[in-house]
N, CA, C and O atoms as a printed pandas DataFrame, in Angstrom:
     atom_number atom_name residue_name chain_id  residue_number  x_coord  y_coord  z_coord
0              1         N          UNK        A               1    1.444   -4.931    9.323
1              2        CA          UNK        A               1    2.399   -4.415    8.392
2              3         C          UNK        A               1    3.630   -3.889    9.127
3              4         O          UNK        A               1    4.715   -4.140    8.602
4              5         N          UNK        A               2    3.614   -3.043   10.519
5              6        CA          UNK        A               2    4.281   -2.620   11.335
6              7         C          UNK        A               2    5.743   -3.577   11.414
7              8         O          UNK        A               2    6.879   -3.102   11.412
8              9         N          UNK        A               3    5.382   -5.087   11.486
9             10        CA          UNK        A               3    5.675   -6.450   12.370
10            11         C          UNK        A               3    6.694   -6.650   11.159
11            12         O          UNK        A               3    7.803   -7.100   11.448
12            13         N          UNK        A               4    6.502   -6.452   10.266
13            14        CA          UNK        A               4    7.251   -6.893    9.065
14            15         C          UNK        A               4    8.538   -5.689    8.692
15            16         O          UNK        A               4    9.703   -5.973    8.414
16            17         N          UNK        A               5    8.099   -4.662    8.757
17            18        CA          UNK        A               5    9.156   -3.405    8.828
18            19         C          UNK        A               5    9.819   -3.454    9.323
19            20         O          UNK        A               5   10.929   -3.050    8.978
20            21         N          UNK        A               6    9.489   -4.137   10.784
21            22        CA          UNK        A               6   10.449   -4.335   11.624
22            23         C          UNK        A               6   11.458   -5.089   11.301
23            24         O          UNK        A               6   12.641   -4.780   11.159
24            25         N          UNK        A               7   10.805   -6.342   11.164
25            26        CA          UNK        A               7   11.861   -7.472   10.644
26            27         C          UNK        A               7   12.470   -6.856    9.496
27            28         O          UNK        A               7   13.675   -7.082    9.376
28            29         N          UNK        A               8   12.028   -6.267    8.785
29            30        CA          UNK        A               8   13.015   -5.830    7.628
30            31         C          UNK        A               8   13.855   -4.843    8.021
31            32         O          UNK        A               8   14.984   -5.207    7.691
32            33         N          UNK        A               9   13.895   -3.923    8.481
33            34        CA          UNK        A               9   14.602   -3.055    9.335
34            35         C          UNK        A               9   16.053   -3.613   10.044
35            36         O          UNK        A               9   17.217   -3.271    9.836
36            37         N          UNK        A              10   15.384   -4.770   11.109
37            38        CA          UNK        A              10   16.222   -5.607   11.461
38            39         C          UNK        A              10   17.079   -6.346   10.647
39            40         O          UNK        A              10   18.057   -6.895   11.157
40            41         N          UNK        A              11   16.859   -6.435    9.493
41            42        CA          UNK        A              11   17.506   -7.228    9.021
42            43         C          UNK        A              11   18.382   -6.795    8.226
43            44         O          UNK        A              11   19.417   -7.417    7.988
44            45         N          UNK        A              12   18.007   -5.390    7.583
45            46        CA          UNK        A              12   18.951   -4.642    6.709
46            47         C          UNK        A              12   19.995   -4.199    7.472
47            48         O          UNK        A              12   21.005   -3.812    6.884
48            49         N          UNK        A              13   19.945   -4.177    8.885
49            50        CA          UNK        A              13   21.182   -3.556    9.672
50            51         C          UNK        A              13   21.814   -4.968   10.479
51            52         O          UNK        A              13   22.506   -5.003   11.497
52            53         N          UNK        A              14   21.419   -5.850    9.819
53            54        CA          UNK        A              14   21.968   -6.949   10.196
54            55         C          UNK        A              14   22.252   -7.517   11.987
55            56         O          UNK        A              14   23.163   -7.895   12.724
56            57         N          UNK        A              15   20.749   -7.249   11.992
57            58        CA          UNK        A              15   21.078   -7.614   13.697
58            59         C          UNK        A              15   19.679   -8.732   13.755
59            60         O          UNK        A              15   18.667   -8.611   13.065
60            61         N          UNK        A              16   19.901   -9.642   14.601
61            62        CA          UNK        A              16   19.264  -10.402   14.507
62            63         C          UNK        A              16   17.402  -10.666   14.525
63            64         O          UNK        A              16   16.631   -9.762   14.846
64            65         N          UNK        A              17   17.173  -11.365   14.321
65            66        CA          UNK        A              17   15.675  -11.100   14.004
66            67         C          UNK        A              17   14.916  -12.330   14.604
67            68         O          UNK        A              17   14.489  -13.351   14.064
68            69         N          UNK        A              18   14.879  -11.750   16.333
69            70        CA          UNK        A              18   14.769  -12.119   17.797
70            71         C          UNK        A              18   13.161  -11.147   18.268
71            72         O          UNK        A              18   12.694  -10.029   18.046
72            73         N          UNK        A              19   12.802  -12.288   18.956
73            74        CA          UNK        A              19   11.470  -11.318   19.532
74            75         C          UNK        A              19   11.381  -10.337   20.336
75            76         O          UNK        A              19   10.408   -9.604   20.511
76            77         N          UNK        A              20   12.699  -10.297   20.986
77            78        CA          UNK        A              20   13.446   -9.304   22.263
78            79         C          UNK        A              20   13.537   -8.016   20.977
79            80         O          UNK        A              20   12.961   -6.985   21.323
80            81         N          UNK        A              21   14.066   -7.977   19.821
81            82        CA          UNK        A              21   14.740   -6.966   18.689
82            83         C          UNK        A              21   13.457   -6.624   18.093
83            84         O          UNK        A              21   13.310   -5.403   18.145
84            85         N          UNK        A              22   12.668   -7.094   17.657
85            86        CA          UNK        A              22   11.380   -6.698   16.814
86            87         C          UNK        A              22   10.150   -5.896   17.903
87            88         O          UNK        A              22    9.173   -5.284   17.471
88            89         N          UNK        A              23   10.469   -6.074   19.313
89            90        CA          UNK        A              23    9.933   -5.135   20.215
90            91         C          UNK        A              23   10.195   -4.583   20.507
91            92         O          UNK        A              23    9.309   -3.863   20.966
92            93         N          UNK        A              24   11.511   -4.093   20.698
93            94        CA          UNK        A              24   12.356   -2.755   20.705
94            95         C          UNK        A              24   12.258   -2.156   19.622
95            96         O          UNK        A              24   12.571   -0.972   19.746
96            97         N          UNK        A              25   11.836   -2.563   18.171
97            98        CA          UNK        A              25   11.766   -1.919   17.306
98            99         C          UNK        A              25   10.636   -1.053   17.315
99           100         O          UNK        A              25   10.616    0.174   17.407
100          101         N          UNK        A              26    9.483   -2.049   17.180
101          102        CA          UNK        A              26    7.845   -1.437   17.447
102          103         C          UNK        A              26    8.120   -0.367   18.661
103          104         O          UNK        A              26    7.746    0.791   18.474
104          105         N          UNK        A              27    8.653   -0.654   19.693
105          106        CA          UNK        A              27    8.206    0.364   20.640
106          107         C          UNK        A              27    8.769    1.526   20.349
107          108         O          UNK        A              27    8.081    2.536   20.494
108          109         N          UNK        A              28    9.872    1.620   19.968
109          110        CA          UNK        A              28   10.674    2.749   19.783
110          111         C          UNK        A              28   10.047    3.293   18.498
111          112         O          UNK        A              28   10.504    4.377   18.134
112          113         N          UNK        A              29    8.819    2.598   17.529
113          114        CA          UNK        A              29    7.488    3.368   16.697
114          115         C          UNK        A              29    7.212    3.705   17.095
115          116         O          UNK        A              29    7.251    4.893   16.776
116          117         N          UNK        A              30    6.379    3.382   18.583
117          118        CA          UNK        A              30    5.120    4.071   19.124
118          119         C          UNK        A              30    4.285    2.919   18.588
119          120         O          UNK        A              30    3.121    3.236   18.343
120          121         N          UNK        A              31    4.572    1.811   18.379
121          122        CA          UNK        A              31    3.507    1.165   18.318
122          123         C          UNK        A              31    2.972   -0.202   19.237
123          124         O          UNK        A              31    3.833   -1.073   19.358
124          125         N          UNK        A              32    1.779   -0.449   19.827
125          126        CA          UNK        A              32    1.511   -1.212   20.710
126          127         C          UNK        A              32    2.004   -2.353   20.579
127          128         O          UNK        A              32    1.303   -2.822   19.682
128          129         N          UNK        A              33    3.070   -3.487   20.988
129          130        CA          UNK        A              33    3.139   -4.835   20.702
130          131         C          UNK        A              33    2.318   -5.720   21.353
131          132         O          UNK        A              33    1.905   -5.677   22.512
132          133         N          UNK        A              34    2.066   -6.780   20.214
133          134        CA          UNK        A              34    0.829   -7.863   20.714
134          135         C          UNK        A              34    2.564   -8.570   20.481
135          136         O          UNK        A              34    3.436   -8.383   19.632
136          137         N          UNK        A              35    2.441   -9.620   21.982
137          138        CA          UNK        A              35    3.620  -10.827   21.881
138          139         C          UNK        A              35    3.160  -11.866   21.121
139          140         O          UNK        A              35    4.161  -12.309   20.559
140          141         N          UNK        A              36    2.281  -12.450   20.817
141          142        CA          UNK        A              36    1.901  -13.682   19.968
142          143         C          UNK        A              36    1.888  -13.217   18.558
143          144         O          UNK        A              36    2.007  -14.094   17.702
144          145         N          UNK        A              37    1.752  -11.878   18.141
145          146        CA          UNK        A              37    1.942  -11.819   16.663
146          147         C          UNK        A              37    3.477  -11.890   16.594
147          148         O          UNK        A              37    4.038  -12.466   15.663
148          149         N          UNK        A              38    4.068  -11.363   17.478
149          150        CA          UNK        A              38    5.632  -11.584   17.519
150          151         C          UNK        A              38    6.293  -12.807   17.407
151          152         O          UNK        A              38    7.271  -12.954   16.674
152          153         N          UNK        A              39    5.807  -13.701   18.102
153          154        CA          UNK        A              39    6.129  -14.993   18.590
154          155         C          UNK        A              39    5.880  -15.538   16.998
155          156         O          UNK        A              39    6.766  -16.144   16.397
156          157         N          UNK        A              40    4.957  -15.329   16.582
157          158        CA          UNK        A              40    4.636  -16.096   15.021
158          159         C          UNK        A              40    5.249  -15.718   14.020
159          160         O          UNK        A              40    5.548  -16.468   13.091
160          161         N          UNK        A              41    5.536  -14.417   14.081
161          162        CA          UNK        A              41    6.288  -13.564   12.441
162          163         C          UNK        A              41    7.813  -14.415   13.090
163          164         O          UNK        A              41    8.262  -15.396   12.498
164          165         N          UNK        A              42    8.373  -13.938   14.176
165          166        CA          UNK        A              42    9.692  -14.709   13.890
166          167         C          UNK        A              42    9.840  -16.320   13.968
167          168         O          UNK        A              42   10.773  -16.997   13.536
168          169         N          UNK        A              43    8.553  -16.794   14.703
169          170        CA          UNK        A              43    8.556  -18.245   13.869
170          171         C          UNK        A              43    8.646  -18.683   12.217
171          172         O          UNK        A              43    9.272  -19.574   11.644
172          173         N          UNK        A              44    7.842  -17.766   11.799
173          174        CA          UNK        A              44    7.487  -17.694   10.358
174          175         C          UNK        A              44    8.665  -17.725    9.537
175          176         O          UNK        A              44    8.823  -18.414    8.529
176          177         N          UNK        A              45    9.619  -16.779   10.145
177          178        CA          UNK        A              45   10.825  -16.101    9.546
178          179         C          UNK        A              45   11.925  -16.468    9.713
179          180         O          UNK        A              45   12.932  -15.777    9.558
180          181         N          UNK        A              46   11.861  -18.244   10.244
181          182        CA          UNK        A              46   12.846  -18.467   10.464
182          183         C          UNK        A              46   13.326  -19.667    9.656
183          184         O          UNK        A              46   14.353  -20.310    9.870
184          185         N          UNK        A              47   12.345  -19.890    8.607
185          186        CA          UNK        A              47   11.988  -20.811    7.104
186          187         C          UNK        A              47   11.740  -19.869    6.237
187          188         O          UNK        A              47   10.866  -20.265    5.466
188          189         N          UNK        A              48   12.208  -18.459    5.911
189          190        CA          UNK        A              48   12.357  -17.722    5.383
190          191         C          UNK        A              48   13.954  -17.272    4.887
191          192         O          UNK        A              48   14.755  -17.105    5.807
192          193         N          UNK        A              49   14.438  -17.074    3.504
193          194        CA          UNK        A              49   15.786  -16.707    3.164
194          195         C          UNK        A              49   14.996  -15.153    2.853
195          196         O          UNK        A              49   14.154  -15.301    1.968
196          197         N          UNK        A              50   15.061  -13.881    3.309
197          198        CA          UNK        A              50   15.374  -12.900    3.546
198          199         C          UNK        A              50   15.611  -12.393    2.137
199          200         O          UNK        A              50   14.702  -11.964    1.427
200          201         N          UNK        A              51   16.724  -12.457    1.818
201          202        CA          UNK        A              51   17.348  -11.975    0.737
202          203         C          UNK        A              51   16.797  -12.635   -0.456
203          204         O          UNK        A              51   16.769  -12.045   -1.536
204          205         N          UNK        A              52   16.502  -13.444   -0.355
205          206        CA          UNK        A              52   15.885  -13.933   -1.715
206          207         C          UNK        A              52   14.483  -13.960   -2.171
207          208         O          UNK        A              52   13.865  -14.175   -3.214
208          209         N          UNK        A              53   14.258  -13.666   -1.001
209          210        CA          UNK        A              53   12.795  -13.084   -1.152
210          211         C          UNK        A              53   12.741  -11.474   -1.532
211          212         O          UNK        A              53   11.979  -11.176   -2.451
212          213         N          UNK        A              54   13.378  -10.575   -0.992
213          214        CA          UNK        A              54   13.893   -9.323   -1.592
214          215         C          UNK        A              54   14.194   -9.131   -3.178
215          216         O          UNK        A              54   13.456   -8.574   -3.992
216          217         N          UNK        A              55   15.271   -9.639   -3.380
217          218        CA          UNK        A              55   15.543   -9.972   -4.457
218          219         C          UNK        A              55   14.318  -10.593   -5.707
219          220         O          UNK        A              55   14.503  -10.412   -6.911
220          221         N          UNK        A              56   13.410  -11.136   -5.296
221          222        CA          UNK        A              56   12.713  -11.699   -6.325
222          223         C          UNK        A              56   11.204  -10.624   -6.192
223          224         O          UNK        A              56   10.277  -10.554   -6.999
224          225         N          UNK        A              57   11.340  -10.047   -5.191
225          226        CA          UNK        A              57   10.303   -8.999   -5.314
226          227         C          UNK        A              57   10.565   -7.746   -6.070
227          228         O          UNK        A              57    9.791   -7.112   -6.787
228          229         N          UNK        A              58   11.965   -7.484   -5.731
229          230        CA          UNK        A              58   12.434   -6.036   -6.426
230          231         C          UNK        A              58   12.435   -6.367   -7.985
231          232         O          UNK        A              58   12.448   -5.583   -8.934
232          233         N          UNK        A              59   12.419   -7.611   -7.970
233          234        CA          UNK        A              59   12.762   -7.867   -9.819
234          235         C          UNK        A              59   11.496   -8.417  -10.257
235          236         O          UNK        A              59   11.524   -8.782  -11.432
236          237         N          UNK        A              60   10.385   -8.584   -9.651
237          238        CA          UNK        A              60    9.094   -8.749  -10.464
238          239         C          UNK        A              60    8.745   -7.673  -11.174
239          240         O          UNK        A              60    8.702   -7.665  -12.404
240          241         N          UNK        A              61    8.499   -6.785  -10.500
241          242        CA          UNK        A              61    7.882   -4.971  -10.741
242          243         C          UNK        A              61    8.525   -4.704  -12.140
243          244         O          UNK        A              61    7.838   -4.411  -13.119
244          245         N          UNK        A              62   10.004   -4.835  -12.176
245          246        CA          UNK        A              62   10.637   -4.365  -13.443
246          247         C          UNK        A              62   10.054   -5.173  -14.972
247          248         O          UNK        A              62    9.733   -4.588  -16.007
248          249         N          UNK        A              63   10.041   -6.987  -14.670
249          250        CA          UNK        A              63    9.789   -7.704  -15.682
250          251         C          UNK        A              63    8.207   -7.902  -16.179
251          252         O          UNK        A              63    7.703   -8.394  -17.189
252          253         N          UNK        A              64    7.552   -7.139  -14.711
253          254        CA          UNK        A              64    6.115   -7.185  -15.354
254          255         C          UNK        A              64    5.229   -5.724  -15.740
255          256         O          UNK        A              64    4.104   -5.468  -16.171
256          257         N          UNK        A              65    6.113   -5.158  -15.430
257          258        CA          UNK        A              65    5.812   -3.296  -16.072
258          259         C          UNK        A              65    6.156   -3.364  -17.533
259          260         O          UNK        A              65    7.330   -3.027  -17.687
260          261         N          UNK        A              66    5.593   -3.660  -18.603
261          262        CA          UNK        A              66    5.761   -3.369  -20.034
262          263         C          UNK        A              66    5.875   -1.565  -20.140
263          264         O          UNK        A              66    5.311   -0.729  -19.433
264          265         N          UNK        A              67    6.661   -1.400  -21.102
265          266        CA          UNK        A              67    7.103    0.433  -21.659
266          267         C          UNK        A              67    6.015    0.274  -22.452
267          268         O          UNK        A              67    5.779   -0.520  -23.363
268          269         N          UNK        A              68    5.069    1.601  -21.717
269          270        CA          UNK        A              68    3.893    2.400  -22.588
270          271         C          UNK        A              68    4.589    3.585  -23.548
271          272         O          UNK        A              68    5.685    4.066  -23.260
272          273         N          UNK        A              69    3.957    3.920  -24.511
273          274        CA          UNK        A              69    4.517    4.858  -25.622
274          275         C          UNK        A              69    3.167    6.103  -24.929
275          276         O          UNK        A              69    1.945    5.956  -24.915
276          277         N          UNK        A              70    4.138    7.447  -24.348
277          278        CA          UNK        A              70    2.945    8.142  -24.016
278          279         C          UNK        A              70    1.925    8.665  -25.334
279          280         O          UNK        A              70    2.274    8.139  -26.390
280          281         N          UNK        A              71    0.867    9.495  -25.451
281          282        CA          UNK        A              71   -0.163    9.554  -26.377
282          283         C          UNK        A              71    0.767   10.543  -27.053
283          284         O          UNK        A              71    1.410   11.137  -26.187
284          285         N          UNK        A              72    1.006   10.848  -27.996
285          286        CA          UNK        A              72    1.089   12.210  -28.915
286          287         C          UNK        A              72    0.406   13.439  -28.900
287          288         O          UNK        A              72    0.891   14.570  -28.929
288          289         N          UNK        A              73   -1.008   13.023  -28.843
289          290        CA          UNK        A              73   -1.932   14.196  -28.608
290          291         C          UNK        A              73   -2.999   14.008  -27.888
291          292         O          UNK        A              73   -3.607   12.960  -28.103
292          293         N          UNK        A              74   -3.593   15.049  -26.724
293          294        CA          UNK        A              74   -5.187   14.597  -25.967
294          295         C          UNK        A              74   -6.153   14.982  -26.992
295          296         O          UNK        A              74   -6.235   16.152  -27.364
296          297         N          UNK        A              75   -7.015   13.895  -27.546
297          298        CA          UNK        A              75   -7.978   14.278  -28.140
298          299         C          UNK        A              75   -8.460   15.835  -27.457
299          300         O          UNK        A              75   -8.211   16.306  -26.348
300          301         N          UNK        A              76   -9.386   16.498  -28.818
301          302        CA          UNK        A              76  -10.119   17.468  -28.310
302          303         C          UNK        A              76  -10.769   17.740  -27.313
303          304         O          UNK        A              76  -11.817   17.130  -27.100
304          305         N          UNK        A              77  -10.420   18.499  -26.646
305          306        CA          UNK        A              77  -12.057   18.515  -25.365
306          307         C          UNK        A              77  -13.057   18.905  -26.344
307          308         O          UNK        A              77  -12.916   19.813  -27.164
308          309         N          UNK        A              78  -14.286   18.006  -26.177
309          310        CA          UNK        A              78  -15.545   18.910  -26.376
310          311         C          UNK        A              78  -16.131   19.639  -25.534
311          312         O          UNK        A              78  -16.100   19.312  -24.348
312          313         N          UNK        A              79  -16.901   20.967  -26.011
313          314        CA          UNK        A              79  -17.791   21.930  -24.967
314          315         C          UNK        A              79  -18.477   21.833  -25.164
315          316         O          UNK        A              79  -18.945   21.946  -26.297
316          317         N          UNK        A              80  -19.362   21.372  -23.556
317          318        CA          UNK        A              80  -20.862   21.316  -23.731
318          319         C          UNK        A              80  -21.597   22.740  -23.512
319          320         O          UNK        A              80  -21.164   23.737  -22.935
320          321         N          UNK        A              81  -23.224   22.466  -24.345
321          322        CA          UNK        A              81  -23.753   23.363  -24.463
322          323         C          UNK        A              81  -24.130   24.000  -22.759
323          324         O          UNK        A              81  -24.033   23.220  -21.812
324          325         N          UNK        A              82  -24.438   25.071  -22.595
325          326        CA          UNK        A              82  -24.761   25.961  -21.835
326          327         C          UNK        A              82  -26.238   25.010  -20.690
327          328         O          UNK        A              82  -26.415   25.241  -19.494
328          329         N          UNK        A              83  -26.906   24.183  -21.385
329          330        CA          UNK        A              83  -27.971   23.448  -20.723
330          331         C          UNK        A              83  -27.773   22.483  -20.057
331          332         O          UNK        A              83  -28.434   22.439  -19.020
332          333         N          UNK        A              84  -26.974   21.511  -20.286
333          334        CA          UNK        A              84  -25.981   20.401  -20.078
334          335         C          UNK        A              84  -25.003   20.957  -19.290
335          336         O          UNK        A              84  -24.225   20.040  -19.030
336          337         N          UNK        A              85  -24.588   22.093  -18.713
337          338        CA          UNK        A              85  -23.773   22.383  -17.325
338          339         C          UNK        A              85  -24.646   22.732  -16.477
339          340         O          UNK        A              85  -24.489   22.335  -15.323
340          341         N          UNK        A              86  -25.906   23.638  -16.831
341          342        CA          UNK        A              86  -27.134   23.492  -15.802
342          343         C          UNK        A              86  -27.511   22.784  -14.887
343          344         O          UNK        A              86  -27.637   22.953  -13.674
344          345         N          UNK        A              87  -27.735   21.737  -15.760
345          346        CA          UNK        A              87  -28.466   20.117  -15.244
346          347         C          UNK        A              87  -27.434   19.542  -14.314
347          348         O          UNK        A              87  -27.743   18.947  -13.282
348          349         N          UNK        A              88  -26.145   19.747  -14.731
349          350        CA          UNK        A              88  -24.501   18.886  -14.101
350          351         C          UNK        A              88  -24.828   19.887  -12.520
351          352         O          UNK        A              88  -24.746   19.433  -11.379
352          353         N          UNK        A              89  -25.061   20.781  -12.759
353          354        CA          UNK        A              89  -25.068   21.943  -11.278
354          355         C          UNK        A              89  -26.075   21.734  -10.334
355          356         O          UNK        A              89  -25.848   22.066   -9.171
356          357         N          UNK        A              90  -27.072   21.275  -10.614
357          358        CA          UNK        A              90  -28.578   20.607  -10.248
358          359         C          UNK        A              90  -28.590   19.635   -9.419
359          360         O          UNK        A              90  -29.629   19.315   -8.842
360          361         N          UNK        A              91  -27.326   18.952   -9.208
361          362        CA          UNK        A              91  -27.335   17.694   -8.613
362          363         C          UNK        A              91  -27.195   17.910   -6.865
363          364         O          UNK        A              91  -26.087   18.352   -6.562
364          365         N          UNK        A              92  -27.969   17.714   -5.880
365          366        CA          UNK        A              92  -28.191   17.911   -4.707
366          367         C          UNK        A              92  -27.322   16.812   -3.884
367          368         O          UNK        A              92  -27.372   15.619   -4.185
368          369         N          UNK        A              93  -26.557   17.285   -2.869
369          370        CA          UNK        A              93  -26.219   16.798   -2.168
370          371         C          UNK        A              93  -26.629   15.382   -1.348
371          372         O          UNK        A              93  -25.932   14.651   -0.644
372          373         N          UNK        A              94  -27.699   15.319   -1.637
373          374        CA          UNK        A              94  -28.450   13.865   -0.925
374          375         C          UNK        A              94  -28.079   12.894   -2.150
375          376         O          UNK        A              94  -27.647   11.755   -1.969
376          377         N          UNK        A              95  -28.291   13.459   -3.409
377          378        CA          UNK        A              95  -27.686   12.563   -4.134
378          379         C          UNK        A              95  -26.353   12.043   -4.691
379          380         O          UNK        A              95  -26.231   10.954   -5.252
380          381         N          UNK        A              96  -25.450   12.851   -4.498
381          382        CA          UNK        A              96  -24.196   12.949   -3.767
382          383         C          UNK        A              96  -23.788   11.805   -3.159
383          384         O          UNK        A              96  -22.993   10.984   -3.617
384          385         N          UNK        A              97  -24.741   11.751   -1.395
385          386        CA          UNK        A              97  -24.087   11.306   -0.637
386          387         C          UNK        A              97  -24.836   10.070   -1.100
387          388         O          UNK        A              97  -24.072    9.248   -0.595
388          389         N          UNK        A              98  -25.398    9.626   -1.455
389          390        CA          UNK        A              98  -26.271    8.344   -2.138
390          391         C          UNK        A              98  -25.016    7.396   -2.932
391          392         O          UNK        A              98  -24.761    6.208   -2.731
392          393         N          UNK        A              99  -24.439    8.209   -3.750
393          394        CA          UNK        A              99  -23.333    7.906   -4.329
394          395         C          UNK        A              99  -22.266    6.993   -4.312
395          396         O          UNK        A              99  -21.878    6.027   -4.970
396          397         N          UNK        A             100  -21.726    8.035   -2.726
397          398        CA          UNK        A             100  -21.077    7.635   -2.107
398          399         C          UNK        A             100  -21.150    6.365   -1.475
399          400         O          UNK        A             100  -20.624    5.307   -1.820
400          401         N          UNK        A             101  -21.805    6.594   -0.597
401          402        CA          UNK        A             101  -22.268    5.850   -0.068
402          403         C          UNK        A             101  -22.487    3.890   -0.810
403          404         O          UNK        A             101  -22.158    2.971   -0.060
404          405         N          UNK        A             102  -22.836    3.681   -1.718
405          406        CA          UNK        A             102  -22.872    2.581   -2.262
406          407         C          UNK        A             102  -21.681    2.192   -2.703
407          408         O          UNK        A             102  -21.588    0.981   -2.902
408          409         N          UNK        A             103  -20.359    3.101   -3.003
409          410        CA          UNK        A             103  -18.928    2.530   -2.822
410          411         C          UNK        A             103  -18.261    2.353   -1.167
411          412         O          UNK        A             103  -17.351    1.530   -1.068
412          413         N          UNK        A             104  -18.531    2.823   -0.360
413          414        CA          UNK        A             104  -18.390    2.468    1.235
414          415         C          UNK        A             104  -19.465    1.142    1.368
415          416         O          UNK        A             104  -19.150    0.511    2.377
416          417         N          UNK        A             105  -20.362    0.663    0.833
417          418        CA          UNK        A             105  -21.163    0.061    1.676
418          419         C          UNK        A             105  -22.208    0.481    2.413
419          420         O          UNK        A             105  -22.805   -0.309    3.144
């Protein structure tokens, strides 16, 4: 993702978008350059129009976001009974991490 900032970076200040320029960029991040991912993004980018790719990204977001009407009112909260927060309090940490755990993998 770094590799691409760059190039975009580079490109909004209109300086060329050279493998010598996109490593001066990264480094002056702090970030490690691999030369063969370099070597490929500005291969990549050089059958790339820049701007029109910009352009057709900034204008998707707008034409595919439909206007929501916010709600008028939040339904009621209901309150639960006094037994039913008991039971909710009951729940042990092993089962918890059980939980979890099956959304990580």
């Amino acid at each position: 993702m770094e590799y691409i900032y760059a190039s975009l970076l580079l490109y909004k200040a209109g300086k060329e978008l050279s493998e010598e320029n996109i490593k001066r960029v990264l480094e002056a991040a702090g970030v490690a350059v691999d030369d063969v991912r370099v070597k490929s993004l500005v291969a990549a980018l050089k059958n790339i129009d820049i701007a029109k790719v910009l352009e057709q990204a900034l204008a998707a977001p707008v034409a595919a976001a439909p206007v929501q009407a916010a709600p008028a009112q939040a339904p009621p909260k209901e309150e639960k009974p006094a037994e039913e927060e008991k039971k909710e309090e009951g729940v042990s940490e092993e089962a918890l991490a059980e939980g979890l755990s099956a959304l990580f993998g």
